[in-house]
LOMAR-343404 format. One record per residue: residue number from 1; residue in one letter; x, y, z of N, C-alpha, C, O in turn. Coordinates in steps of 0.05 Angstrom, whole numbers. Layout:
REM residues N
pos:code:nu:nv:nw:cau:cav:caw:cu:cv:cw:ou:ov:ow
NUM:a:X:Y:Z:X:Y:Z:X:Y:Z:X:Y:Z
...
END
This chain:
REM residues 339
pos:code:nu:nv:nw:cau:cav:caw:cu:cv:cw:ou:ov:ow
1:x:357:52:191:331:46:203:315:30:183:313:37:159
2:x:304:8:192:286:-14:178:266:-19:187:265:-31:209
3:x:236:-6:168:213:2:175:204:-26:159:215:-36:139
4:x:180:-35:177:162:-58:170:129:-55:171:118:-58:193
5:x:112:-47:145:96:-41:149:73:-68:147:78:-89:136
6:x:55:-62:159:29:-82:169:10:-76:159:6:-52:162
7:x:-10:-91:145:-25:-77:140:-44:-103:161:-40:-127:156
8:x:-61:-95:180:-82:-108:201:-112:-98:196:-124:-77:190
9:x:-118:-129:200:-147:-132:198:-156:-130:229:-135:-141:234
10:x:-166:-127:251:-168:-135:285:-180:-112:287:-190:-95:272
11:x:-173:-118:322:-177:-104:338:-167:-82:345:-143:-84:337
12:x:-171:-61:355:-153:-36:366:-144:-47:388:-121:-40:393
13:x:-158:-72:415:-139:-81:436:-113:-90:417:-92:-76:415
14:x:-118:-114:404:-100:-127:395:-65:-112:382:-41:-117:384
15:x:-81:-95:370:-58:-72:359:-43:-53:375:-22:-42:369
16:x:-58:-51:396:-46:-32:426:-26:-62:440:-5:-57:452
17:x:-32:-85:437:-13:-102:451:11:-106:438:31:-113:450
18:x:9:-103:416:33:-97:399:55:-75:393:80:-79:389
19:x:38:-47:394:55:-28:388:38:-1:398:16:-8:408
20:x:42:26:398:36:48:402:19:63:390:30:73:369
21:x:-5:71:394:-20:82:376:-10:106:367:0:121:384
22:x:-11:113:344:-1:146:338:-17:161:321:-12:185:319
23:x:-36:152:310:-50:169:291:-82:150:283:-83:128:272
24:x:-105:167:292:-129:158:288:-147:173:272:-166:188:279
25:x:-138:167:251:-152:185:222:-171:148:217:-180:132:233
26:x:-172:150:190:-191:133:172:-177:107:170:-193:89:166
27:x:-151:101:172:-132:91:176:-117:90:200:-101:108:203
28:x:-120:72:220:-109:77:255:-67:72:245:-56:58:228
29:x:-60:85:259:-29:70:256:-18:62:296:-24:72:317
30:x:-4:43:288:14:52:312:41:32:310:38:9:302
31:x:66:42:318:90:36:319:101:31:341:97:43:362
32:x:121:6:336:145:-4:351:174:-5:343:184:-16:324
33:x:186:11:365:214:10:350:229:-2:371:220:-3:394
34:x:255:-12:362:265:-29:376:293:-26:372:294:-9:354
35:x:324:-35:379:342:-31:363:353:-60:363:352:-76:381
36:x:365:-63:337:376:-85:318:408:-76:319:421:-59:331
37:x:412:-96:302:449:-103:304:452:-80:289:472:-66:294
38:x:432:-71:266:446:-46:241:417:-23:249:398:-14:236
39:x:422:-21:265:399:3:269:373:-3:286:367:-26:292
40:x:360:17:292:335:21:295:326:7:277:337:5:255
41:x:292:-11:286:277:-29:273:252:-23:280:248:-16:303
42:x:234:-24:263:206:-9:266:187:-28:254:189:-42:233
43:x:164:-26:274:142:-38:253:126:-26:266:125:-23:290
44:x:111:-16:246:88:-3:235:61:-14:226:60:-22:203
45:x:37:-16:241:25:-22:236:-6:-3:226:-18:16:236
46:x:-9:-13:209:-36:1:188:-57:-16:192:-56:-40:185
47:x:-82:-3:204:-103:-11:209:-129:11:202:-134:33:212
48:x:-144:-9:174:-166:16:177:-180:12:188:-180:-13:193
49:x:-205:28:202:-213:32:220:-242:19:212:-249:-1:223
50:x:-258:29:195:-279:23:182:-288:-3:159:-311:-2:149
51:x:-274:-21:155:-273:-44:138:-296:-59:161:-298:-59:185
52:x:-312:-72:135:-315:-70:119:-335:-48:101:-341:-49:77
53:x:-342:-25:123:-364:-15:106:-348:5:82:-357:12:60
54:x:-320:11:94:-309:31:68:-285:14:64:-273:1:81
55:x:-282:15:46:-260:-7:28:-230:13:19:-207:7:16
56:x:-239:29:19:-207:42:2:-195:48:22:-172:41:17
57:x:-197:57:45:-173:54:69:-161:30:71:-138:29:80
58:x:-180:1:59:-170:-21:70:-146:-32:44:-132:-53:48
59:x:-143:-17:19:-138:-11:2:-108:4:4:-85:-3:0
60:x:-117:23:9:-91:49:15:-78:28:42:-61:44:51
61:x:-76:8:56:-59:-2:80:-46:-23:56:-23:-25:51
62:x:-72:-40:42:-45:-60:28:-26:-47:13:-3:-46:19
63:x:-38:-35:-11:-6:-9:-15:5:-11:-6:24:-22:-17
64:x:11:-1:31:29:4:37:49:-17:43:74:-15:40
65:x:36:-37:50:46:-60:70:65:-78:60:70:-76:36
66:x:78:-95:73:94:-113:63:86:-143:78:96:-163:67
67:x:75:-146:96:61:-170:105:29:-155:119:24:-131:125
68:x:11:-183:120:-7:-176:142:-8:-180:155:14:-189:162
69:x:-36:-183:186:-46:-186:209:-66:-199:210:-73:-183:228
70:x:-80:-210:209:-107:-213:207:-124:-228:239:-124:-252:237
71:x:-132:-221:256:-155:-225:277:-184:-239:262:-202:-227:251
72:x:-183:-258:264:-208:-277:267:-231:-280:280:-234:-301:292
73:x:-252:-261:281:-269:-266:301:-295:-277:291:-313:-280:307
74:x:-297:-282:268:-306:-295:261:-319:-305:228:-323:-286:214
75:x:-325:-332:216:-321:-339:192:-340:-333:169:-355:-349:160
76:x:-338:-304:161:-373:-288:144:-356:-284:120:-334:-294:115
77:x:-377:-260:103:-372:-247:78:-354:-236:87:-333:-245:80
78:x:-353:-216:103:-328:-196:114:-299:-212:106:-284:-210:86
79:x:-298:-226:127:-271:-252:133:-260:-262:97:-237:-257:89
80:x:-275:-272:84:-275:-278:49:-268:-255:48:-243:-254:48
81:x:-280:-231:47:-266:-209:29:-238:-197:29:-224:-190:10
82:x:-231:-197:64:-211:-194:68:-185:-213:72:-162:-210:81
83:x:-196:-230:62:-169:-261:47:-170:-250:16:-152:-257:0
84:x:-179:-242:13:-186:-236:-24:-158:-208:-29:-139:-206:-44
85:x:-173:-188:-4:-157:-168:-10:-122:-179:-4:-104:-176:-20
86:x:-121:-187:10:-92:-194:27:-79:-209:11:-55:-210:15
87:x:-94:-226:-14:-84:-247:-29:-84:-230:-60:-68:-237:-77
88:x:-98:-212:-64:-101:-197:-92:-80:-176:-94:-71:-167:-114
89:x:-70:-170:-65:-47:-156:-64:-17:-167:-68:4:-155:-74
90:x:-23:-192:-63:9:-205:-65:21:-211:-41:42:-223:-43
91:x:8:-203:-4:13:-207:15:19:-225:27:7:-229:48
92:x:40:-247:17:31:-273:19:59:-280:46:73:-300:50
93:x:58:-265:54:65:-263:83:60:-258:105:64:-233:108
94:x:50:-271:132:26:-259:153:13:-280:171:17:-304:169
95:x:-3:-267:189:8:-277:212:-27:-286:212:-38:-268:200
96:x:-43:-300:218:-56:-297:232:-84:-304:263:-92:-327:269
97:x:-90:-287:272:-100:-303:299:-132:-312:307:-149:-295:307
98:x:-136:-331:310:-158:-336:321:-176:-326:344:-172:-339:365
99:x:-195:-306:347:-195:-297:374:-233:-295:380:-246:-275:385
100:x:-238:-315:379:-272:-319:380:-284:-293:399:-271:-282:417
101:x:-304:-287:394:-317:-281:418:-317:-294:446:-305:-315:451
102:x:-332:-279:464:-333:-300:486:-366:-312:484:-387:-300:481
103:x:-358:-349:488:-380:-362:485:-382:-377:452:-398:-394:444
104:x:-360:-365:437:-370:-369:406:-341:-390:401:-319:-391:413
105:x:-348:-400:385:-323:-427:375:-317:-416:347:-337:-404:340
106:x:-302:-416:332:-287:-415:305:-267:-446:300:-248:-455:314
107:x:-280:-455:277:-264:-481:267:-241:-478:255:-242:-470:232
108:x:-205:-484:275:-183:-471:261:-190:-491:234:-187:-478:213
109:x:-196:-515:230:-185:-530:199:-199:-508:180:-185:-501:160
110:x:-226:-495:184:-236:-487:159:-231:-457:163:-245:-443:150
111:x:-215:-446:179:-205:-426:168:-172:-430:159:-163:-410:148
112:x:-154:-451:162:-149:-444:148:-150:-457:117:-139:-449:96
113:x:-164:-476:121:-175:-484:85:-185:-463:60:-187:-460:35
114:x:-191:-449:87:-195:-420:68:-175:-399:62:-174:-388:40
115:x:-153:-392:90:-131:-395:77:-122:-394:57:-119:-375:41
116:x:-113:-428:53:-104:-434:29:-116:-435:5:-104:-439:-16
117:x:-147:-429:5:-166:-435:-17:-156:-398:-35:-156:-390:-59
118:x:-150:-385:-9:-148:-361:-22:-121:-346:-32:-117:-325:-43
119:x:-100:-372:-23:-69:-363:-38:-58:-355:-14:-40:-339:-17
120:x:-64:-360:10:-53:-346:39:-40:-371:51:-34:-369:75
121:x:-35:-394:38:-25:-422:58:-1:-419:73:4:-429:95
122:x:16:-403:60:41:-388:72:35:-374:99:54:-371:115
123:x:13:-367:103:15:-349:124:8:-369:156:-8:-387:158
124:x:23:-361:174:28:-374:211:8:-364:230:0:-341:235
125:x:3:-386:240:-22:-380:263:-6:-367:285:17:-374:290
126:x:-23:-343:300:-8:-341:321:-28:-330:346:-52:-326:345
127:x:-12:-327:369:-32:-328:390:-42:-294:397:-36:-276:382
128:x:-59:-289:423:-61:-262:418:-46:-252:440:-54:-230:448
129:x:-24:-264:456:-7:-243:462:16:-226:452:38:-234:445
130:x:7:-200:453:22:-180:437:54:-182:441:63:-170:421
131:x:68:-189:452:98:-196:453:110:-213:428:127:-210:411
132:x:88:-233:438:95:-260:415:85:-253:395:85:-273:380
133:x:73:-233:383:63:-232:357:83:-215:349:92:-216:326
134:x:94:-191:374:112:-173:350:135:-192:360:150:-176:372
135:x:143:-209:362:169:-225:361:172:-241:332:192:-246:319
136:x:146:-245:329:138:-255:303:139:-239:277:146:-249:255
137:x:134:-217:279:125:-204:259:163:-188:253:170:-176:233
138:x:181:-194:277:204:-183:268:210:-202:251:220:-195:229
139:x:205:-227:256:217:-260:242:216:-250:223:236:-252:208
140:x:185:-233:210:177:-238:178:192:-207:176:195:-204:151
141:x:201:-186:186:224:-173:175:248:-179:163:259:-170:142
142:x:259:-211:191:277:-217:170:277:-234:149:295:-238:132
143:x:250:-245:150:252:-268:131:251:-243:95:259:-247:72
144:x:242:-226:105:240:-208:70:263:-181:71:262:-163:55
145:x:283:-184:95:293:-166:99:311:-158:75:326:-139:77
146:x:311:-173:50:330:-171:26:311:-157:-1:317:-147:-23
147:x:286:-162:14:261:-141:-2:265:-113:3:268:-94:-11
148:x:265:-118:29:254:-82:42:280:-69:35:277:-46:29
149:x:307:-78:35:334:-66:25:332:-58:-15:344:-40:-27
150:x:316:-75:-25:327:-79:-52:300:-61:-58:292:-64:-81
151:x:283:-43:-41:261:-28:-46:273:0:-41:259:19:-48
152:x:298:6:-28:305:28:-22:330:33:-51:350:47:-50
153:x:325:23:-64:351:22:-84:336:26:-108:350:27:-128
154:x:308:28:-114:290:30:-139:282:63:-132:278:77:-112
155:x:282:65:-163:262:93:-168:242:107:-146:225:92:-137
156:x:244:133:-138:227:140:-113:197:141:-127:194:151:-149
157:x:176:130:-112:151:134:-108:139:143:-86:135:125:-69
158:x:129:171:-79:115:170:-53:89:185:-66:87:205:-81
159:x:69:164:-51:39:180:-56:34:193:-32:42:188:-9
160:x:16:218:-44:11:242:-20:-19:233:-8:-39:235:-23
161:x:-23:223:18:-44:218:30:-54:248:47:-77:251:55
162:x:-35:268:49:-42:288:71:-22:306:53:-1:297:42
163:x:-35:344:54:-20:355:47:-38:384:62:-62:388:60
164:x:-14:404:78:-22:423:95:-3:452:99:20:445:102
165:x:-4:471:101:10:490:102:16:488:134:0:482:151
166:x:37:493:137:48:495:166:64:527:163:76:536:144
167:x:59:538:188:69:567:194:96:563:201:102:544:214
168:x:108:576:194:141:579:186:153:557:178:177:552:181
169:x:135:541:165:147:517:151:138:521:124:155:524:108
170:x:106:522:114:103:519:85:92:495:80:91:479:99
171:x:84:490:63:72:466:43:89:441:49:113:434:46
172:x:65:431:60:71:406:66:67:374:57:43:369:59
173:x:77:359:51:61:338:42:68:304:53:90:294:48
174:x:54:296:62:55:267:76:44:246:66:20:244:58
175:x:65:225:65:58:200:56:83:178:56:105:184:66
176:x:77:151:42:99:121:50:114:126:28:103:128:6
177:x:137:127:31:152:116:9:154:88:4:164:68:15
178:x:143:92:-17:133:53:-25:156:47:-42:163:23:-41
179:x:174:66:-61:197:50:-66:227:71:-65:221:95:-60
180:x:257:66:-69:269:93:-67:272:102:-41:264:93:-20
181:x:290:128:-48:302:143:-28:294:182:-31:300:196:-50
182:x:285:188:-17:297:224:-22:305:233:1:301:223:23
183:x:322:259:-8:339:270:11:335:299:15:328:310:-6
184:x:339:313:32:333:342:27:357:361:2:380:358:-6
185:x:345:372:-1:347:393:-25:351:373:-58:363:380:-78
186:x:335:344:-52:321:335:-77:312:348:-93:294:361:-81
187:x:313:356:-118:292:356:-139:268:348:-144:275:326:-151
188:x:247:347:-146:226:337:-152:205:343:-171:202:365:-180
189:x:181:312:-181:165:322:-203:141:306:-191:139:281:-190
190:x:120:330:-179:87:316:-173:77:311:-197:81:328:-216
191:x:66:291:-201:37:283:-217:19:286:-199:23:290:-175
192:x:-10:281:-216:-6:282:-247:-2:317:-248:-4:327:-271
193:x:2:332:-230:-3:360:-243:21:378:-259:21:400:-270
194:x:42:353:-256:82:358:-271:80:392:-262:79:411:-277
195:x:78:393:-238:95:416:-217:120:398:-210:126:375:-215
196:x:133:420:-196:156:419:-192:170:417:-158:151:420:-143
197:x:185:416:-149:183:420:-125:211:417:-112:228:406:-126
198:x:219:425:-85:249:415:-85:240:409:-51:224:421:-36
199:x:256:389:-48:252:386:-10:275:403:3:299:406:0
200:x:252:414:22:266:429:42:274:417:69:295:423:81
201:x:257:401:77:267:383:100:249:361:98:229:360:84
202:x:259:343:116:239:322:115:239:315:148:257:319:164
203:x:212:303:154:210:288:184:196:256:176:177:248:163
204:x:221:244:193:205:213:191:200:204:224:217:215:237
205:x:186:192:235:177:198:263:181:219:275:194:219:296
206:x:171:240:265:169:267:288:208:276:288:218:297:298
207:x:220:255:275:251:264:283:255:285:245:244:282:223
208:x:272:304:254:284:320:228:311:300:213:330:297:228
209:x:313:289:189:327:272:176:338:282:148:324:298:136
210:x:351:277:141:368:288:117:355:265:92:361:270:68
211:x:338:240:99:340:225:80:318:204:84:323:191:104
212:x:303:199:75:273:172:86:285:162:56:296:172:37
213:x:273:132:64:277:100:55:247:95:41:231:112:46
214:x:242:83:32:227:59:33:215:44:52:225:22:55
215:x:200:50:65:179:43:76:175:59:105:165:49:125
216:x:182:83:102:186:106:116:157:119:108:146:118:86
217:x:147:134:140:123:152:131:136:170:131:155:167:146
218:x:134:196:116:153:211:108:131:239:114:107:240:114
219:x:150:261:120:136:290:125:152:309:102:173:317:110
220:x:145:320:71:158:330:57:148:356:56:126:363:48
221:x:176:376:70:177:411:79:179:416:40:197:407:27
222:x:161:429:33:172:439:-7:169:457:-2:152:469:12
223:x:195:466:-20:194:488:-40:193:496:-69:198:481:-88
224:x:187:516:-71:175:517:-97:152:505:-114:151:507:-138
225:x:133:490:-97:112:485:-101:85:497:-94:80:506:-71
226:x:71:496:-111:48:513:-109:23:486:-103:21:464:-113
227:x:3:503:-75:-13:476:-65:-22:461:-89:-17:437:-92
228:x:-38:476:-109:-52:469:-136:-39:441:-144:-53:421:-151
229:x:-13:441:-142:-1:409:-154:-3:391:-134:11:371:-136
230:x:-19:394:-110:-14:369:-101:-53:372:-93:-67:392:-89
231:x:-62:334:-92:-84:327:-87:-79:301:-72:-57:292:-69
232:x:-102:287:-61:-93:275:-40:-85:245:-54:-80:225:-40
233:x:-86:244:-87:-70:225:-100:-51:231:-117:-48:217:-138
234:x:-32:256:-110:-11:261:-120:14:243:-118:14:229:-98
235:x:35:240:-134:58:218:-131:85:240:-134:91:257:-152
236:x:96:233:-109:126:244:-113:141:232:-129:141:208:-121
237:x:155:234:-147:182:220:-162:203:243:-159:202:264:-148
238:x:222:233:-172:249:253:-174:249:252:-211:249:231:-224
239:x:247:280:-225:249:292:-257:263:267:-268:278:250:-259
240:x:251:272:-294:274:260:-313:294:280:-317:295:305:-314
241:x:310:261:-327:337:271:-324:353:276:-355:357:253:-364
242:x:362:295:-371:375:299:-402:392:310:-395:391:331:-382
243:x:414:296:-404:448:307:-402:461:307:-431:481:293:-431
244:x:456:319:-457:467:302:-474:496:309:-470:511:292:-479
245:x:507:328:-460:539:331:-448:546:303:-434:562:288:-445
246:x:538:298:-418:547:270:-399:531:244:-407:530:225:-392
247:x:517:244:-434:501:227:-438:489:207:-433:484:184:-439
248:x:486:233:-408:459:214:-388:437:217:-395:435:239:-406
249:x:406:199:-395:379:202:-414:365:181:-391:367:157:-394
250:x:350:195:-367:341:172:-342:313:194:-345:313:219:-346
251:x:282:169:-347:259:183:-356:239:181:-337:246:161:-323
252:x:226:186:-331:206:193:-305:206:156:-302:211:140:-320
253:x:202:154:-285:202:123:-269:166:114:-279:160:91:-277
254:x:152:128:-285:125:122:-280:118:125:-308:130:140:-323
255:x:94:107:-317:88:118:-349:58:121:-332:51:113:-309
256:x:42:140:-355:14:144:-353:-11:128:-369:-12:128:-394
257:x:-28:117:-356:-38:105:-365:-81:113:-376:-101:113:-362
258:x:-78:116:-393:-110:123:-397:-126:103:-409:-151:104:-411
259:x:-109:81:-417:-131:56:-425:-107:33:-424:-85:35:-435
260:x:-116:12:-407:-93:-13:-409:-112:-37:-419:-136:-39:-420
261:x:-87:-57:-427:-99:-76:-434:-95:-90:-404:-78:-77:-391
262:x:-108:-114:-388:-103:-109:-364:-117:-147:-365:-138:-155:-373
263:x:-87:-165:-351:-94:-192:-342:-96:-189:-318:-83:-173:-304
264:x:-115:-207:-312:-138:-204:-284:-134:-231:-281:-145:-246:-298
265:x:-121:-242:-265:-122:-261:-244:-145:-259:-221:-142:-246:-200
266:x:-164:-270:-226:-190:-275:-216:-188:-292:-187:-176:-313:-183
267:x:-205:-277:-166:-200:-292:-140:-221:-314:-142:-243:-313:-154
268:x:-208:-333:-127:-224:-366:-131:-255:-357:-111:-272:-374:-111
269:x:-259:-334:-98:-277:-327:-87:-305:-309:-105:-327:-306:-95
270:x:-297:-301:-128:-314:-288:-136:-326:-306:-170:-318:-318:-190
271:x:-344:-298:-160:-359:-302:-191:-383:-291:-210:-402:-301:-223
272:x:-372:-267:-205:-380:-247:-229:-361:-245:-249:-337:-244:-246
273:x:-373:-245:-270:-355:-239:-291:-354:-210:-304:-376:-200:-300
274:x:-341:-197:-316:-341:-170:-320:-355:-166:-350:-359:-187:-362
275:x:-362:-148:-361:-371:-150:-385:-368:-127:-388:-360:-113:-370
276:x:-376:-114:-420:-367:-96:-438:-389:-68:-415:-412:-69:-405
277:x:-373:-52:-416:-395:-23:-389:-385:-29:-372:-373:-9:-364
278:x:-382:-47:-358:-377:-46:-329:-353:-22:-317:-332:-13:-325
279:x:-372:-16:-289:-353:1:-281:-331:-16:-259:-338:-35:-245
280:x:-304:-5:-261:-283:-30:-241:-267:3:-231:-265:24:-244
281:x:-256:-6:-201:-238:7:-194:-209:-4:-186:-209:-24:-173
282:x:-186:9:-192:-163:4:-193:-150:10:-170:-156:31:-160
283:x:-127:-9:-154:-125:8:-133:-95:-2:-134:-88:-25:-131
284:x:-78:22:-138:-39:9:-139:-32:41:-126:-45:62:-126
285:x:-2:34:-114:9:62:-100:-10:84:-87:-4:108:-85
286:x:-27:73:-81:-51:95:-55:-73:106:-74:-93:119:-68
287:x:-65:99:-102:-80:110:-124:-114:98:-127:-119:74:-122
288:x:-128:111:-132:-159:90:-125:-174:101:-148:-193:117:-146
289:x:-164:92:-170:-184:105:-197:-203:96:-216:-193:78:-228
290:x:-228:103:-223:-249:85:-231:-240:85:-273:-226:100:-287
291:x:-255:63:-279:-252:61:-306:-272:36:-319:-283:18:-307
292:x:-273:42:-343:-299:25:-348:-285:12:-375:-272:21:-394
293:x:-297:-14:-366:-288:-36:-388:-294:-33:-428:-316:-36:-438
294:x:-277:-28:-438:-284:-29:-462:-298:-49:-481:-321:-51:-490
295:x:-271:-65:-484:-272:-94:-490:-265:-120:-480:-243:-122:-469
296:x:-282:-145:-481:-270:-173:-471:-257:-182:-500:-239:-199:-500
297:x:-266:-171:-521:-260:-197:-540:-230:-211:-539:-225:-235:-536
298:x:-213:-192:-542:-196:-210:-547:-172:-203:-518:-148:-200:-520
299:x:-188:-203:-495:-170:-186:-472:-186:-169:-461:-199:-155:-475
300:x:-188:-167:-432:-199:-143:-419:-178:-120:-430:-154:-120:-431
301:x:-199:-97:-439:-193:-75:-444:-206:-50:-427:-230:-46:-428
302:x:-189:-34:-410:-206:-11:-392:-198:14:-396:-174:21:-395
303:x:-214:27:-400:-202:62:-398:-208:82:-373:-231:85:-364
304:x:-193:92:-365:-189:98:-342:-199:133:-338:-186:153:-347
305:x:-221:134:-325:-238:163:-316:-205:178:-318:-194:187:-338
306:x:-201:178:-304:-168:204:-294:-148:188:-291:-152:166:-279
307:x:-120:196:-303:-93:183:-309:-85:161:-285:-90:166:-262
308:x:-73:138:-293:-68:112:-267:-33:112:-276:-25:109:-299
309:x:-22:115:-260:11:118:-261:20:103:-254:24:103:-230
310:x:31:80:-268:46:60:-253:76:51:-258:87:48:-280
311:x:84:48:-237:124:36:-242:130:31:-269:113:21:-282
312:x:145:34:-275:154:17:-305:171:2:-291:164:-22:-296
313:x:198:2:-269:198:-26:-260:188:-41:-237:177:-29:-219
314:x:192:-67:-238:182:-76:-217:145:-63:-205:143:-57:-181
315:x:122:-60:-222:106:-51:-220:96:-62:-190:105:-84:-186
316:x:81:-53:-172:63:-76:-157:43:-86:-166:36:-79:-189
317:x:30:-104:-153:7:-113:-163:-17:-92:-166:-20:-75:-148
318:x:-34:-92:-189:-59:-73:-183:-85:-104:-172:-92:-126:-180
319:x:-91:-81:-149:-127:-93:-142:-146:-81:-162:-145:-57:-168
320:x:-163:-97:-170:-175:-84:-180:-209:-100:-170:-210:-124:-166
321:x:-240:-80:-165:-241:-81:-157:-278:-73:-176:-280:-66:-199
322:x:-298:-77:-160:-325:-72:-170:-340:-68:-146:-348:-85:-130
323:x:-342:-44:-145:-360:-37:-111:-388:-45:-112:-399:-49:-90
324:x:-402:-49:-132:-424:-66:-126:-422:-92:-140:-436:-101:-158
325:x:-403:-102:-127:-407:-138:-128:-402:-142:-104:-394:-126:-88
326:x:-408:-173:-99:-399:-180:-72:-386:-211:-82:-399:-227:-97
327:x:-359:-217:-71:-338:-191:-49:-331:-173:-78:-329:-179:-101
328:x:-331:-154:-65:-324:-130:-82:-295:-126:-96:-288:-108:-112
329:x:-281:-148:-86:-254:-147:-94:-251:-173:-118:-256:-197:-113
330:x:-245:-164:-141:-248:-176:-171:-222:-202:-169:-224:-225:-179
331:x:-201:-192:-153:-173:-200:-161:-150:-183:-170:-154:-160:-178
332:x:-126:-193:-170:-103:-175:-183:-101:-179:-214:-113:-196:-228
333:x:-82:-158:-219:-87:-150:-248:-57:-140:-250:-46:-130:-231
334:x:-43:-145:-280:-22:-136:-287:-34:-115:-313:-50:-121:-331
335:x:-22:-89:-310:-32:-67:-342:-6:-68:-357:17:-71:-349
336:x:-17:-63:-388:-1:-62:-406:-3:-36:-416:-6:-41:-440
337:x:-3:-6:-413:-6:16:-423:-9:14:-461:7:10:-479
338:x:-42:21:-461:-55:19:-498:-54:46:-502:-69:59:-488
339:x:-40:58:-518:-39:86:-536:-59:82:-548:-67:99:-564
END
């Protein structure tokens, strides 16, 4: 099974013409599955609900995503912010549609000049019937379909967005596997609280599965975990691993970070500059953590309120981000972990 997640800017019509609504938290989802030559094929679409007035849902969807959506209704601050986010993420795959009001005109050249002004020139206009858009949006499955394979073969990451006791089930915890595989009766190590945990079952669409992928929303049944280790920015990995018998030596996938030195690729949209105090927020793997700038002199330098955990390989991009600026979104950023 090959899950394609979306992260959409629109409408709730627009997203019902596409696929199935299934979950209306802070974050709307809804899915289409379909079957392919090697399986079941899914796309998944992530829509927060509230953008632009709350930003970290809109945040926690690029995380997840691997292309966007974007609905056009029209050309403001909003519209800029959300080319900023879609482009600070690395989303540089996506679809998107023009859909005026009724009575109101939108100029396609200067959206997409903006577009391109914002690192999005890659991305295809498309119309708003829902057929042809998810016909489209399989295209851009296959066009990255050698991503979404070569993401199930890296180190597991799953951040915990939801975590609940269920009666004759136990401790629960829900969230995307953004890279990696687990399987039941896995091993496991939550951060930041280094509890422990082992999977007892897993559900990926409501079905019971022996094994979720990469880019799977995942339902993890634990045992041996105590609720205390999980918060709603906890990260699943699988332990490091010491064999000196089989001299094997494989180390937590994630390093911890409390002050990075951190290059900031600046969006061609913003122009504030950051200075020594400033408060900035970070936003990589569902993680949304505040930290305040040390030094510019020779490099942005930031130290981070509570631990930021990121890949040692293949990291994603971090957003990083200043809630009172406008657009609030700074640009992406690569960290270098400062001892």
């Amino acid at each position: 099974m090959t899950v394609l997640n979306i992260a959409m800017i629109g409408s709730d019509d627009l997203a019902k013409s596409i696929a199935k609504a299934t979950d209306q938290r802070d974050v709307h989802t809804y899915v289409h599955k379909e079957s392919g030559e090697h399986g079941p094929r899914i796309l998944s679409i992530i829509r927060p609900a509230k953008m632009p007035e709350r930003i970290r849902p809109f945040f926690n969807s690029l995380c997840a995503a691997r292309v966007g959506l974007l609905e056009v209704t029209g050309i403001d601050a909003a519209f800029g912010e959300v080319l900023v986010g879609f482009a600070s993420a690395g989303i540089n795959k996506g679809i998107f549609v023009i859909n005026p009001s009724d009575g109101e005109w939108i100029d396609e050249d200067q959206v997409k000049g903006f577009l391109a002004q914002a690192g999005l020139s890659s991305w295809t206009q498309g119309g708003t019937d829902g057929i042809e858009l998810r016909s489209a949006l399989y295209g851009l499955m296959d066009d990255i379909s050698s991503d979404l394979e070569s993401a199930k073969k890296e180190p597991l990451v799953v951040p915990v967005d939801q975590y609940f006791n269920v009666k004759g089930i136990g401790l629960v915890a829900i969230g995307y596997v953004q890279s990696g595989s687990i399987s039941v009766h896995d091993e496991l190590h939550l951060l930041p609280a280094e509890g422990p945990g082992t999977v007892k079952s897993l559900q990926v669409m409501d079905d019971d599965v022996s094994e979720a992928v990469a880019g799977d929303r995942v339902g993890i049944a634990l045992r041996n975990t105590k609720e205390e280790h999980l918060t709603g920015g906890s990260l699943v990995i699988h332990p490091a691993i010491e064999d000196k018998n089989k001299g094997i030596s494989i180390p937590l996938c994630l390093e911890m970070h409390e002050k990075s030195s951190v290059e900031l690729t600046v969006s061609p949209f913003q122009k504030r500059i950051l200075a020594v105090g400033d408060v900035v927020h970070a936003s990589i793997d569902l993680q949304f953590v505040v930290g305040r700038v040390d030094s510019i002199d020779s490099g942005l330098v930031v130290s981070w309120e509570s631990p930021l955990f990121v890949r040692k390989e293949n990291p994603p991009t971090v957003i990083l981000a200043q809630l009172d600026s406008k657009p609030r979104i700074m640009g992406s950023a690569k960290l270098i972990r400062l001892s």
